[in-house]
C-alpha positions as CSV (number, residue, x, y, z in Angstrom):
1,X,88.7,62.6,73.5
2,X,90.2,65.1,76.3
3,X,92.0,63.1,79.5
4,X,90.2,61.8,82.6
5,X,90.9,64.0,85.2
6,X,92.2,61.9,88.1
7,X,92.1,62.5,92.7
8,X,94.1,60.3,94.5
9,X,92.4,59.9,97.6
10,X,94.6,61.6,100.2
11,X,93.9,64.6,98.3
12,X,90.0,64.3,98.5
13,X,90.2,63.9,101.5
14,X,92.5,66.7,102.4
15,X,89.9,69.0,100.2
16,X,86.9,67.7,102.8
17,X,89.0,68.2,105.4
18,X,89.3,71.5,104.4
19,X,85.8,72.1,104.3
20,X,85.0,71.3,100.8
21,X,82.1,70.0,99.0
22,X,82.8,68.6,95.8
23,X,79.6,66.4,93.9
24,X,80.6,62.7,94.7
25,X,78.8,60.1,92.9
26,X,79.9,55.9,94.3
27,X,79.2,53.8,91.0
28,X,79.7,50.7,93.2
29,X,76.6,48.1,93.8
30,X,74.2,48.1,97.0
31,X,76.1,45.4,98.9
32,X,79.3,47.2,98.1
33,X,77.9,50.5,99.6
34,X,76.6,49.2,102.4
35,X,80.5,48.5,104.0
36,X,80.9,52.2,104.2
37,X,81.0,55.1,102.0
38,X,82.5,58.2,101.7
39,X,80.8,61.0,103.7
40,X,78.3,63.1,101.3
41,X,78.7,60.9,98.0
42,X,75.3,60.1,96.2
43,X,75.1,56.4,95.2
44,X,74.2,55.5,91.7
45,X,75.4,51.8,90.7
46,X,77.5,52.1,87.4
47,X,74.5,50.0,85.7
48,X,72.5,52.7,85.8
49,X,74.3,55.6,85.0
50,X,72.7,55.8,81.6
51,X,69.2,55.9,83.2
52,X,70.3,58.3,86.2
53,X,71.6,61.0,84.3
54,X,69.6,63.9,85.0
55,X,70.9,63.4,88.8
56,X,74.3,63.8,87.9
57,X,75.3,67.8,87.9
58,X,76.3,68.8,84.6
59,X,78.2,71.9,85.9
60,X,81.5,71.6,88.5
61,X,83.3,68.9,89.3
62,X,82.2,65.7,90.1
63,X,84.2,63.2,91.1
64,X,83.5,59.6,90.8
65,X,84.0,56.5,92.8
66,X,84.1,52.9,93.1
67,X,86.2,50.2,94.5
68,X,89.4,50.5,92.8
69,X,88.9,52.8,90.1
70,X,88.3,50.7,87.3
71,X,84.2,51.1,87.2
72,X,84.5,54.9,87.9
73,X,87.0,55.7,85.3
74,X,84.4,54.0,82.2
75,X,81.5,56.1,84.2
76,X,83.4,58.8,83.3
77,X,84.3,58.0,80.1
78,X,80.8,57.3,79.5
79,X,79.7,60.7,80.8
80,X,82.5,62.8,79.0
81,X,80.6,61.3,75.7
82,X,77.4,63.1,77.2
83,X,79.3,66.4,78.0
84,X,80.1,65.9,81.7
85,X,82.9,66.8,82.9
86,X,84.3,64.4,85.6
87,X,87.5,63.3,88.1
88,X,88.3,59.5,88.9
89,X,88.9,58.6,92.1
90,X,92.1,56.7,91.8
91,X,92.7,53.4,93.4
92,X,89.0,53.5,94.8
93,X,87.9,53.0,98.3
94,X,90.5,50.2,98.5
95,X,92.9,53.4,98.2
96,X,90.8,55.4,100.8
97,X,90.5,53.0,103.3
98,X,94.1,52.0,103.0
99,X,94.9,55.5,103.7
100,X,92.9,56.3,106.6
């Protein structure tokens, strides 16, 4: 199995500083979500990846979220399986918000 790409989160955020757009997807549940989330990211609780995979682009990068990476790094294990090609978040929005 090819290596989980991996962001820290002061380089996201660089990247959307500079104006990119990269697919986001927050794995984290609803009451989780609703302290904040980062600016653009779809939310799709890790529970239902397996159900919501026609909305997750199966072309370019998209980079996965979640608290502290944990939940994000097996959705992307679970979409590499299904030929998706993703990046972890690491350290999660524990990371990001730390950071700000």
């Amino acid at each position: 199995m090819t290596p989980i790409h991996e962001i820290d989160p002061s380089e996201l955020r660089k990247r959307l500083m500079d104006g990119e757009t990269p697919q986001m997807i927050d794995v984290r549940e609803d009451e989780e979500v609703a302290q904040g989330m980062i600016s653009g990211a779809k939310h799709i609780p890790l529970g239902q990846i397996p159900d919501r995979l026609d909305e997750i682009p199966k072309e370019g990068e998209v980079i996965m979220i979640c608290r502290s990476g944990g939940r994000s790094m097996r959705a992307c294990q679970f979409l590499q399986q299904h030929g998706i090609e993703c990046t972890n978040m690491t350290g999660g929005m524990l990371r990001w918000n730390e950071e700000e």
